[in-house]
Each structure stands twice: as structure tokens, then as C-alpha cells.
PQR file of N, CA, C, O and H, with PARSE charges and radii, in Angstrom:
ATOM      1  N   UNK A   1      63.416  73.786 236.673 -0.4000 1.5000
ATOM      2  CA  UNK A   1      63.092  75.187 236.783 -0.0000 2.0000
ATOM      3  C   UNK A   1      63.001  75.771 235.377  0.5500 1.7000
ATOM      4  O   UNK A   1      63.942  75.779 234.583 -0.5500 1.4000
ATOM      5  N   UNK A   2      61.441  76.394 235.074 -0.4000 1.5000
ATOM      6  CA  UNK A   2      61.465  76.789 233.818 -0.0000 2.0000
ATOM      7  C   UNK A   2      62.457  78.293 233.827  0.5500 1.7000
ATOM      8  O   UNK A   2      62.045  79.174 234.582 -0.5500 1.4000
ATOM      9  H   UNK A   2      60.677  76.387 235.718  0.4000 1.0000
ATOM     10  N   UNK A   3      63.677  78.576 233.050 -0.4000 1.5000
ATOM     11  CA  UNK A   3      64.460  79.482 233.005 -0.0000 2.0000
ATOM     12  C   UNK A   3      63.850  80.600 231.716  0.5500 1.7000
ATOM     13  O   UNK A   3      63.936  81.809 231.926 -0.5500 1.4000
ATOM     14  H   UNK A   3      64.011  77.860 232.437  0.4000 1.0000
ATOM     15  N   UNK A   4      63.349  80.178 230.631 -0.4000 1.5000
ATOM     16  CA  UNK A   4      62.411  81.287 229.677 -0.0000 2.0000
ATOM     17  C   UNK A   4      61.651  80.158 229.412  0.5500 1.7000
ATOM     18  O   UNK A   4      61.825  79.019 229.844 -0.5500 1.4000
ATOM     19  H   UNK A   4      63.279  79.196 230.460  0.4000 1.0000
ATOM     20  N   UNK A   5      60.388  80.770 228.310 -0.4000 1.5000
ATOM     21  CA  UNK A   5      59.332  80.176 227.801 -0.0000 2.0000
ATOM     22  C   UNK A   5      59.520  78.939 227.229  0.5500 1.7000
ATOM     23  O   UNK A   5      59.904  79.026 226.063 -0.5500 1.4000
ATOM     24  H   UNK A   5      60.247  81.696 227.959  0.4000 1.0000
ATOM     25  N   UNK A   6      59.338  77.430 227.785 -0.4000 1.5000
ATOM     26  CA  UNK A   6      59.339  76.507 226.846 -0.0000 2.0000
ATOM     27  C   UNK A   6      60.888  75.753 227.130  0.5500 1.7000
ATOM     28  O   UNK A   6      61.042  74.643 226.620 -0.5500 1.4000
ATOM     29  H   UNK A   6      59.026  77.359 228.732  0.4000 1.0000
ATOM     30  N   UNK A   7      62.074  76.368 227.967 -0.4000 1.5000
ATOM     31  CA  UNK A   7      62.956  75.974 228.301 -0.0000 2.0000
ATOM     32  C   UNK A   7      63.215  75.771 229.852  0.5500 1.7000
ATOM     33  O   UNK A   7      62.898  76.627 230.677 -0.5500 1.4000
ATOM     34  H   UNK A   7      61.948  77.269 228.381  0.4000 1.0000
ATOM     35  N   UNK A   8      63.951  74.301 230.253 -0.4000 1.5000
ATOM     36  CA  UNK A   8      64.121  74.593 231.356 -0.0000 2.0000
ATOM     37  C   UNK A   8      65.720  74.016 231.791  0.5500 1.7000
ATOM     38  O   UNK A   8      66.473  73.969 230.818 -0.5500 1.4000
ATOM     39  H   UNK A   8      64.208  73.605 229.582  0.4000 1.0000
ATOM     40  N   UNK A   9      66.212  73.663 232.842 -0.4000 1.5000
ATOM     41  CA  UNK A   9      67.575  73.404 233.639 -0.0000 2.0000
ATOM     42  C   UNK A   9      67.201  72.752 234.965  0.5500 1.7000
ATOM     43  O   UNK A   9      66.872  73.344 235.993 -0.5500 1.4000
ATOM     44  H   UNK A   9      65.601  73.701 233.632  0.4000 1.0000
ATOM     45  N   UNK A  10      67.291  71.620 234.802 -0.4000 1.5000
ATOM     46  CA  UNK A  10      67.343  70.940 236.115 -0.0000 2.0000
ATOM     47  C   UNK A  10      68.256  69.709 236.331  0.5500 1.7000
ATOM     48  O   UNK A  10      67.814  68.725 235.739 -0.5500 1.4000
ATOM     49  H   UNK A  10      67.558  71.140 233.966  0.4000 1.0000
ATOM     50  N   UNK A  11      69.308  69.503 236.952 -0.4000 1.5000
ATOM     51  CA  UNK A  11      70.356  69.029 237.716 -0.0000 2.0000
ATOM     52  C   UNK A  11      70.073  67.535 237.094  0.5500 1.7000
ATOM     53  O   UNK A  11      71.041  67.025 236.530 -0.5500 1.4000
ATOM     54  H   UNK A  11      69.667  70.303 237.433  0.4000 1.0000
ATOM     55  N   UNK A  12      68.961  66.843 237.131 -0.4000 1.5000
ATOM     56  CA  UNK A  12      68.511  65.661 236.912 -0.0000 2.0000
ATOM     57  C   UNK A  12      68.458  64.980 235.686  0.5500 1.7000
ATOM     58  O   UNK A  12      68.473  63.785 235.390 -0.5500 1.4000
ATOM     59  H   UNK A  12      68.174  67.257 237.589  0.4000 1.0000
ATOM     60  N   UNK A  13      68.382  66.175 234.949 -0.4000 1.5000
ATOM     61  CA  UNK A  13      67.926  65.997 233.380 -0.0000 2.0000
ATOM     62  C   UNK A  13      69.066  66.406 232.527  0.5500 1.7000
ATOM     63  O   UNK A  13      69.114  67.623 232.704 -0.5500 1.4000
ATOM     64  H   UNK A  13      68.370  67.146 235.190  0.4000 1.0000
ATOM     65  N   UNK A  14      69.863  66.134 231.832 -0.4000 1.5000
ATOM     66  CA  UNK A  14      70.894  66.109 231.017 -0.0000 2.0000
ATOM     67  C   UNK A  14      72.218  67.030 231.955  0.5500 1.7000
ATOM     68  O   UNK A  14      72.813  68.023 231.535 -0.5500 1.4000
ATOM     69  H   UNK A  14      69.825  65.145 231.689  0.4000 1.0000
ATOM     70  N   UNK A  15      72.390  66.457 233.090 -0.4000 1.5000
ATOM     71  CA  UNK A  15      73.133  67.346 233.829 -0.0000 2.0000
ATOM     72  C   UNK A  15      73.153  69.044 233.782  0.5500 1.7000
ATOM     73  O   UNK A  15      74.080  69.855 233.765 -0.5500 1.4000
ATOM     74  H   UNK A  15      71.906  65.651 233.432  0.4000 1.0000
ATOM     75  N   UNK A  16      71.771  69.174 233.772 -0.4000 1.5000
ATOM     76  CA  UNK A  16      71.204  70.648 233.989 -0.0000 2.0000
ATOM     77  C   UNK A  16      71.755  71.722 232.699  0.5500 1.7000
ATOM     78  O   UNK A  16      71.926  72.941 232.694 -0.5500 1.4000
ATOM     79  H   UNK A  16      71.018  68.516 233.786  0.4000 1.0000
ATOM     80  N   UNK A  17      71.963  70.543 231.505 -0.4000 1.5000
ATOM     81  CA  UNK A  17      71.768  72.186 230.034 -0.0000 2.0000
ATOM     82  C   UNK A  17      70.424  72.145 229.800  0.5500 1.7000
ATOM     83  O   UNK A  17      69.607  71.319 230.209 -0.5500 1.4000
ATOM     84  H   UNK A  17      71.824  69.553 231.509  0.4000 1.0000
ATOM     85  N   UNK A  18      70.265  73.082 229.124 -0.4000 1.5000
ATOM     86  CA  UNK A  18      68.655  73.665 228.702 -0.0000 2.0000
ATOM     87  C   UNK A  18      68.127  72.536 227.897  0.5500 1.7000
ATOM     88  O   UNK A  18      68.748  71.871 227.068 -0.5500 1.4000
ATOM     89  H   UNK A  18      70.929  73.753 228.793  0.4000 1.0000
ATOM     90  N   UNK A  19      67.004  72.430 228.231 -0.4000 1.5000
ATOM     91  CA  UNK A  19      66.635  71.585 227.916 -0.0000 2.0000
ATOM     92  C   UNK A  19      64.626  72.250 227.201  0.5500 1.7000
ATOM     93  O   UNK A  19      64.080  73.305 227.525 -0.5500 1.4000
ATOM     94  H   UNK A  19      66.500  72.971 228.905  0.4000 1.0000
ATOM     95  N   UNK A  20      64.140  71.321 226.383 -0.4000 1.5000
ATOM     96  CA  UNK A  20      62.561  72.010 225.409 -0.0000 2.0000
ATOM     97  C   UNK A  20      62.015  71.247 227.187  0.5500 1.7000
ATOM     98  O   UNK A  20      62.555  70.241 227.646 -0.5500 1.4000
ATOM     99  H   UNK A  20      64.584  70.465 226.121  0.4000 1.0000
ATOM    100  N   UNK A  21      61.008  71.937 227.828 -0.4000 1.5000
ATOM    101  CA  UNK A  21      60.151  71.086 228.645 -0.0000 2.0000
ATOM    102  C   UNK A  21      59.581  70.303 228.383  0.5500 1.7000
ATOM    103  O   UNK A  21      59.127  70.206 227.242 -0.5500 1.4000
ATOM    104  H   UNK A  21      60.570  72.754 227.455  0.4000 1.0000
ATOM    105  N   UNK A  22      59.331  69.285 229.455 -0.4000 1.5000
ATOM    106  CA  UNK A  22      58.642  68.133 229.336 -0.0000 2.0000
ATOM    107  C   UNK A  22      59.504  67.037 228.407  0.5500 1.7000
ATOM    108  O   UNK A  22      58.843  66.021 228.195 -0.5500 1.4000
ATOM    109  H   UNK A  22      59.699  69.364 230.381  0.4000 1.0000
ATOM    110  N   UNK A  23      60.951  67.026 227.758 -0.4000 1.5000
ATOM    111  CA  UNK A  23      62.017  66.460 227.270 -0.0000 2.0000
ATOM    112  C   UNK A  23      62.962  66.568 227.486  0.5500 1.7000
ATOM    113  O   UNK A  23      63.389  67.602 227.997 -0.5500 1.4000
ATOM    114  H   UNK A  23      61.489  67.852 227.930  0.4000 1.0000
ATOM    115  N   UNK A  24      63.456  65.891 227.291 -0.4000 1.5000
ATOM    116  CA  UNK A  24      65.246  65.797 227.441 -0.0000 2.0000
ATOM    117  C   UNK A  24      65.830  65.885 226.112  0.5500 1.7000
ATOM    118  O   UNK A  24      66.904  65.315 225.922 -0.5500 1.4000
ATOM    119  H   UNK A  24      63.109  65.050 226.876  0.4000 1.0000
ATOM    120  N   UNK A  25      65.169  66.631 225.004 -0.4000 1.5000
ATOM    121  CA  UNK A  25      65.801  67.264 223.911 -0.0000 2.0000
ATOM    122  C   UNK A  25      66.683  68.533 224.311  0.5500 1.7000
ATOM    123  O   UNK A  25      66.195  69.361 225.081 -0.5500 1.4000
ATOM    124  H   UNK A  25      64.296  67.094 225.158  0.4000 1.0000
ATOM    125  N   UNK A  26      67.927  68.696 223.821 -0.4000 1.5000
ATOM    126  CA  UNK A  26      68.603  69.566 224.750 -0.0000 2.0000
ATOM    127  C   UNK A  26      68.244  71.128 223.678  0.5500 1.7000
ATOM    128  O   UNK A  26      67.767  70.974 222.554 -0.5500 1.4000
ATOM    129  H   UNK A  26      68.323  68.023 223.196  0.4000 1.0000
ATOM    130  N   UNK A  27      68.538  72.474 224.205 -0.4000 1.5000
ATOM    131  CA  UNK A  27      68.287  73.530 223.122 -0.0000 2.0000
ATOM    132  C   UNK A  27      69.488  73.227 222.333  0.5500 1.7000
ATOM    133  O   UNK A  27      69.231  73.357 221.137 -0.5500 1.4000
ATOM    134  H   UNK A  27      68.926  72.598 225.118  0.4000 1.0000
ATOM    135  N   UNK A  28      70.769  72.854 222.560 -0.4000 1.5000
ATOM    136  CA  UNK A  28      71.651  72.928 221.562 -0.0000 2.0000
ATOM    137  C   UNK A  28      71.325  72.242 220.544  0.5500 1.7000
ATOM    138  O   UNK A  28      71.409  72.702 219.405 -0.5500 1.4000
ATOM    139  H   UNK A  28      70.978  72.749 223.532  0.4000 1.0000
ATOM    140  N   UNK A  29      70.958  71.187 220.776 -0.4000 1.5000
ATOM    141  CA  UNK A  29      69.894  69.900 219.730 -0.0000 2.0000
ATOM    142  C   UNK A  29      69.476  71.061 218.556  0.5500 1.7000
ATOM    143  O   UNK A  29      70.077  71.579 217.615 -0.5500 1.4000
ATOM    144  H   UNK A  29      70.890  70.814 221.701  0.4000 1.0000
ATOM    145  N   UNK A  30      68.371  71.157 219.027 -0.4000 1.5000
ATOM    146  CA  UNK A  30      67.546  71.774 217.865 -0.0000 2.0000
ATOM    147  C   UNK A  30      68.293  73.162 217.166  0.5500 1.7000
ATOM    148  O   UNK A  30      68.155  73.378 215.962 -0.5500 1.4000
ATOM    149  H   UNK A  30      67.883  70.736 219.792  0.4000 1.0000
ATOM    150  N   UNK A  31      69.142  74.128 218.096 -0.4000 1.5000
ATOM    151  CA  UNK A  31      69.621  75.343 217.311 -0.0000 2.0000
ATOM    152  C   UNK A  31      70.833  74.685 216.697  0.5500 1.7000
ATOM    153  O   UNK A  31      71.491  75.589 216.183 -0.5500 1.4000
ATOM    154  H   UNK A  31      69.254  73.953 219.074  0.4000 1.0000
ATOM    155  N   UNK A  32      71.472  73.430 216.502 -0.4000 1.5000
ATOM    156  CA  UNK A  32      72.354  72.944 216.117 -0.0000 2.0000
ATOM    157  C   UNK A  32      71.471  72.220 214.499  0.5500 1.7000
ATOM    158  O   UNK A  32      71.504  72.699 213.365 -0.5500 1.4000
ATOM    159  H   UNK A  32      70.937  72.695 216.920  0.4000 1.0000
ATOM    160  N   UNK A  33      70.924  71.253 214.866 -0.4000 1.5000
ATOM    161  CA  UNK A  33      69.814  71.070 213.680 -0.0000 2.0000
ATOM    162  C   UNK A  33      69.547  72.212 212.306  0.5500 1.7000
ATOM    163  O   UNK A  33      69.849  72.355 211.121 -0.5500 1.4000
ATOM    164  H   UNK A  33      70.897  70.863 215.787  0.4000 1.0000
ATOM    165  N   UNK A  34      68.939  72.723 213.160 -0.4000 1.5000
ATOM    166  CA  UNK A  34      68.699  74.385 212.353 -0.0000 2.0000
ATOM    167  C   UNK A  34      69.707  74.959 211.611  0.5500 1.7000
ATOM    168  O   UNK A  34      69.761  75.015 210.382 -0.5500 1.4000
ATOM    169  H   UNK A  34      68.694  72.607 214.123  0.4000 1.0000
ATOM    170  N   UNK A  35      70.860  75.574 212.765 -0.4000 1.5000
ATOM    171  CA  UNK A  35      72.478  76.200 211.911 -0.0000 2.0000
ATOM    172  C   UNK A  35      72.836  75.048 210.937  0.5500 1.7000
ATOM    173  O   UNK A  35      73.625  75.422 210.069 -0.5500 1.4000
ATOM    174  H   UNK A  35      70.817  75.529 213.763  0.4000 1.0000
ATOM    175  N   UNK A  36      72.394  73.481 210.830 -0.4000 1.5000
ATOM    176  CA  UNK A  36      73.044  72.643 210.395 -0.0000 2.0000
ATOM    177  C   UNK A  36      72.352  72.382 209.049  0.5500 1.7000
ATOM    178  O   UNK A  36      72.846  71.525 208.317 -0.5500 1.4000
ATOM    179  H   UNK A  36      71.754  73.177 211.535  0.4000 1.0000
ATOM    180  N   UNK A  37      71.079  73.149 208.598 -0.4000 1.5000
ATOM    181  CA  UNK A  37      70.386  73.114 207.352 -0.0000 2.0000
ATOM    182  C   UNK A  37      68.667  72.857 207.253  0.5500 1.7000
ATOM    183  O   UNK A  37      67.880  73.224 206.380 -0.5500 1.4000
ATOM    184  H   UNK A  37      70.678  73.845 209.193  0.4000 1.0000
ATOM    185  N   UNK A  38      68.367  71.864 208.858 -0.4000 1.5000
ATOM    186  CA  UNK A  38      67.118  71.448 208.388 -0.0000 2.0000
ATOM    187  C   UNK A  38      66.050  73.135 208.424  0.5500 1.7000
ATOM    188  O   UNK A  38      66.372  74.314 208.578 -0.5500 1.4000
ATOM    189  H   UNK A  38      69.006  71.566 209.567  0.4000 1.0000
ATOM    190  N   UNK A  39      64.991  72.570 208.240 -0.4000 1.5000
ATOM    191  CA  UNK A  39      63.831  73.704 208.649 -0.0000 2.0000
ATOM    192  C   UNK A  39      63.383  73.343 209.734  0.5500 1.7000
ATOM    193  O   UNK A  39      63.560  72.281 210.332 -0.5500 1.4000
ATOM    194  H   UNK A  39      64.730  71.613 208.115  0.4000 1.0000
ATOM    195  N   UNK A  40      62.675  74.405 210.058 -0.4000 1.5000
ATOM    196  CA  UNK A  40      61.988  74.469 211.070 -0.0000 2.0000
ATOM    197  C   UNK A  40      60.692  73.391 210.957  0.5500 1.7000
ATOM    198  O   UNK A  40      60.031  73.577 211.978 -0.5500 1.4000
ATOM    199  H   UNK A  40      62.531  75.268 209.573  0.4000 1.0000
ATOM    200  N   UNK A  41      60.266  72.686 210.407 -0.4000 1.5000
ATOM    201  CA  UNK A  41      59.365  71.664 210.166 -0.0000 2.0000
ATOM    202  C   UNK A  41      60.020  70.595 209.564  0.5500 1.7000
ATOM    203  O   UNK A  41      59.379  69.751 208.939 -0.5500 1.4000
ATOM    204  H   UNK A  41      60.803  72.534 209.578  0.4000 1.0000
ATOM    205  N   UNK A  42      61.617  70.521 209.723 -0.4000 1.5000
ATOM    206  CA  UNK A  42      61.874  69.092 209.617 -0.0000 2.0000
ATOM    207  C   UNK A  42      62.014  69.190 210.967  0.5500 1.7000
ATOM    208  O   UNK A  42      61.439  68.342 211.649 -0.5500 1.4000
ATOM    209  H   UNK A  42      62.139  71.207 210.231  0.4000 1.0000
ATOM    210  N   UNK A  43      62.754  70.173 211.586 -0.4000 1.5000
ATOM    211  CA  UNK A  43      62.999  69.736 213.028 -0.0000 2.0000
ATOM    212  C   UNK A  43      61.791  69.526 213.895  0.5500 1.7000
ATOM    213  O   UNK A  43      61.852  68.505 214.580 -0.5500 1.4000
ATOM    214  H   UNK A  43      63.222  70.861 211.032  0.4000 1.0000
ATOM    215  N   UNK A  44      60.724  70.244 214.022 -0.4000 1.5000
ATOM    216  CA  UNK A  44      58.787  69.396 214.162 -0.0000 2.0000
ATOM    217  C   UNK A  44      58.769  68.341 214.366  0.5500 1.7000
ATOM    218  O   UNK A  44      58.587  67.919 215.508 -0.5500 1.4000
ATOM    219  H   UNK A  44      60.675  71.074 213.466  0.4000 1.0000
ATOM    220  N   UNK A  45      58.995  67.371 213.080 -0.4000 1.5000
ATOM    221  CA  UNK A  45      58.615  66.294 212.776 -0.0000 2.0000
ATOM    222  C   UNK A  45      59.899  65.189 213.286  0.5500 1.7000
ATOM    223  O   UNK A  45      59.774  64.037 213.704 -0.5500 1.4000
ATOM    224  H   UNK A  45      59.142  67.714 212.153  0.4000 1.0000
ATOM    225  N   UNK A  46      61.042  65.929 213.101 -0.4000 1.5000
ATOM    226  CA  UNK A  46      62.210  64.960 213.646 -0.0000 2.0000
ATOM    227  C   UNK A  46      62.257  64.715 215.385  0.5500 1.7000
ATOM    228  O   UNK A  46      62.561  63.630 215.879 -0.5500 1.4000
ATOM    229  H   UNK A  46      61.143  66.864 212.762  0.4000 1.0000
ATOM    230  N   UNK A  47      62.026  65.502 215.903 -0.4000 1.5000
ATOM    231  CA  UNK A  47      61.892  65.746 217.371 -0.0000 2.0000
ATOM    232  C   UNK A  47      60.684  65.545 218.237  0.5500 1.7000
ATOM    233  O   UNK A  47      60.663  65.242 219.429 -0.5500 1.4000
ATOM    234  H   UNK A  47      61.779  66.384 215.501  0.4000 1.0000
ATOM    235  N   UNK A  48      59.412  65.830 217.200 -0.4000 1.5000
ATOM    236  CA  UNK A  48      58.454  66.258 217.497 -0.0000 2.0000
ATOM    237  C   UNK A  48      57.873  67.145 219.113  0.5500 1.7000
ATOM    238  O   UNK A  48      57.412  67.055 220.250 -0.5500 1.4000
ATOM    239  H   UNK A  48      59.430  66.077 216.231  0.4000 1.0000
ATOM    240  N   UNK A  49      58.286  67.839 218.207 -0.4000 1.5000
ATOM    241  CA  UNK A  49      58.369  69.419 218.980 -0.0000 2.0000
ATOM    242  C   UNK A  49      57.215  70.544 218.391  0.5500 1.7000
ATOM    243  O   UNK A  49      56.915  70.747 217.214 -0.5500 1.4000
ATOM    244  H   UNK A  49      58.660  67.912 217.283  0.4000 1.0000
ATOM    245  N   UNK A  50      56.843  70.998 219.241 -0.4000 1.5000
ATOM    246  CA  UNK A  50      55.837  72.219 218.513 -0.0000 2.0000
ATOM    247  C   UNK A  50      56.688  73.449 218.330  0.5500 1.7000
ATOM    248  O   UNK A  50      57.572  73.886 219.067 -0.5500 1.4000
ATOM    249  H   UNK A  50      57.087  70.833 220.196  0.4000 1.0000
ATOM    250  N   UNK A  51      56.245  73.897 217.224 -0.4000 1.5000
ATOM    251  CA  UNK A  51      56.936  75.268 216.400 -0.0000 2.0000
ATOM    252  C   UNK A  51      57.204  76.067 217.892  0.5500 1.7000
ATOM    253  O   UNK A  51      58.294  76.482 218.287 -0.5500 1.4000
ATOM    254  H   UNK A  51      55.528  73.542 216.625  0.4000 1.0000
ATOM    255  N   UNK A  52      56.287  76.132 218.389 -0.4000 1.5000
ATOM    256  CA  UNK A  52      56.620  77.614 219.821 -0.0000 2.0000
ATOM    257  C   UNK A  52      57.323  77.168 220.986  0.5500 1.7000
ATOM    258  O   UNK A  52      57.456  77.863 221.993 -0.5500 1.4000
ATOM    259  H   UNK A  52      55.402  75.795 218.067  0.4000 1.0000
ATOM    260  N   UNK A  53      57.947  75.556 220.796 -0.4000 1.5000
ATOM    261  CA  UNK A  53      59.011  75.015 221.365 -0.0000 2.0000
ATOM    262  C   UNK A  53      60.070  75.413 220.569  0.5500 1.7000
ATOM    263  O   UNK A  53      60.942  75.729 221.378 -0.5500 1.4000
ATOM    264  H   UNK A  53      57.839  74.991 219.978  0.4000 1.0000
ATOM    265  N   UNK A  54      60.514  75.586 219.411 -0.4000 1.5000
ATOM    266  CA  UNK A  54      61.405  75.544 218.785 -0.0000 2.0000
ATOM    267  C   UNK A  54      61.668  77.316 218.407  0.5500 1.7000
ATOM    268  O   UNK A  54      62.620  77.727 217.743 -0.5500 1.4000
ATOM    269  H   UNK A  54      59.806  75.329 218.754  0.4000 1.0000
ATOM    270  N   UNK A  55      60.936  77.902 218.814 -0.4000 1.5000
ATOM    271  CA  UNK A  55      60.764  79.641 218.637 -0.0000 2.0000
ATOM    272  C   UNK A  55      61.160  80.200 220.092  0.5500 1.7000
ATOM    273  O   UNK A  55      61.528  81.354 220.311 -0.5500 1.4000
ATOM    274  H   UNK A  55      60.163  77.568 219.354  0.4000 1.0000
ATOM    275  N   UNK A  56      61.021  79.188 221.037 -0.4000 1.5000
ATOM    276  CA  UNK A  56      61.756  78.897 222.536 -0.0000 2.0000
ATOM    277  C   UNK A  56      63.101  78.805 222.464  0.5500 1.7000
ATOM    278  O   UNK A  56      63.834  79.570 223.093 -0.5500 1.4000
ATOM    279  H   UNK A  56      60.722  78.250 220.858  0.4000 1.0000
ATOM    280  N   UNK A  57      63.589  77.750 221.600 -0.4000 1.5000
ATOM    281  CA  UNK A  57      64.820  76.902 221.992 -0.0000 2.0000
ATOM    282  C   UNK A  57      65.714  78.516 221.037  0.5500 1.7000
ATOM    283  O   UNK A  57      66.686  79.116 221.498 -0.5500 1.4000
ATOM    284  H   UNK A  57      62.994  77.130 221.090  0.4000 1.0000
ATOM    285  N   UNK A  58      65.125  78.795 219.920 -0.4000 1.5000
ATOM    286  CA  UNK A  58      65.652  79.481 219.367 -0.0000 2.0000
ATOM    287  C   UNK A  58      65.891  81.410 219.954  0.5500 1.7000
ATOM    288  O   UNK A  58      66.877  82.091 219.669 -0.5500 1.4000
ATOM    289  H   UNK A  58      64.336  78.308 219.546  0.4000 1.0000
ATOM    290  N   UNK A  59      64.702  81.873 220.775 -0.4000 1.5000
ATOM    291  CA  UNK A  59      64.891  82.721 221.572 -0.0000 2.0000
ATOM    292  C   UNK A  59      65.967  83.138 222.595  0.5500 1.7000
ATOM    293  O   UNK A  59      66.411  84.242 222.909 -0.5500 1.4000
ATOM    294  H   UNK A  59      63.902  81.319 221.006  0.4000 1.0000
ATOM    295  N   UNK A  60      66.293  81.630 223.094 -0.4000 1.5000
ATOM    296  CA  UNK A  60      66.751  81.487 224.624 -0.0000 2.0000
ATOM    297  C   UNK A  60      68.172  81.503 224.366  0.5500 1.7000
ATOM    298  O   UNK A  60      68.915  82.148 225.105 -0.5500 1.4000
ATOM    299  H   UNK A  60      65.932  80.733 222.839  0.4000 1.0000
ATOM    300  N   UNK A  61      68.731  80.674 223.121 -0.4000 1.5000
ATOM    301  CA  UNK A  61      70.154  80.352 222.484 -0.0000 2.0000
ATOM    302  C   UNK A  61      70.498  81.411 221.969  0.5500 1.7000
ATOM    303  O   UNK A  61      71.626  81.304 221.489 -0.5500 1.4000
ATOM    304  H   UNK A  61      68.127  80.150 222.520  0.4000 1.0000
ATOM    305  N   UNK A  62      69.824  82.915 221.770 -0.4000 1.5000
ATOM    306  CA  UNK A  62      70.372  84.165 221.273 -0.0000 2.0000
ATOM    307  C   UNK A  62      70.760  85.010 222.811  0.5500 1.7000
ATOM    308  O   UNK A  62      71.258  86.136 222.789 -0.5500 1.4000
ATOM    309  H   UNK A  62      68.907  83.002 222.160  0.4000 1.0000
TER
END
């Protein structure tokens, strides 16, 4: 179930935390990444994730 833009929660998939759609990258992943130093285009390229996935993960975690 998509819960906001680009994020979703379903029971199946990392025992239902938020998760970027279409992955099982969790949002804590990437806003953890981020608070933890990289940029926003290391995390891109580390995850490979599109920026308006990661403007998602970062929306939803505020």
C-alpha cells in the first residue's frame, strides 16, 4: 500500500516498515545514509534510487 509519494508498507516486505517502491530499500536506509554524511547523489548511485525517491523517503521521515 502506497502510504505517500514513492513510499510504501506492506506486511510482506521488510515486515511492513516503509519501504522506496518497487524495493525493499527501507526509508530509514536512506534518511540514515544522509544524517550519516553521504549526499544526495552518493545515495543515487549507492542504492540506485532516483532523486524524487529519495525527496520521498526524505518527505515521509519528517
Amino acid at each position: 500500500m502506497e502510504i505517500a509519494p514513492h513510499i510504501n508498507i506492506d506486511p510482506a516486505i521488510c515486515s511492513g516498515t516503509p519501504v522506496i517502491t518497487g524495493t525493499r530499500i527501507q526509508v530509514s536506509i536512506v534518511v540514515g545514509s544522509l544524517a550519516g554524511g553521504m549526499s544526495k547523489e552518493e545515495v543515487t548511485e549507492a542504492y540506485r534510487l532516483t532523486k524524487a525517491q529519495i525527496e520521498g523517503a526524505l518527505a515521509y521521515a519528517k
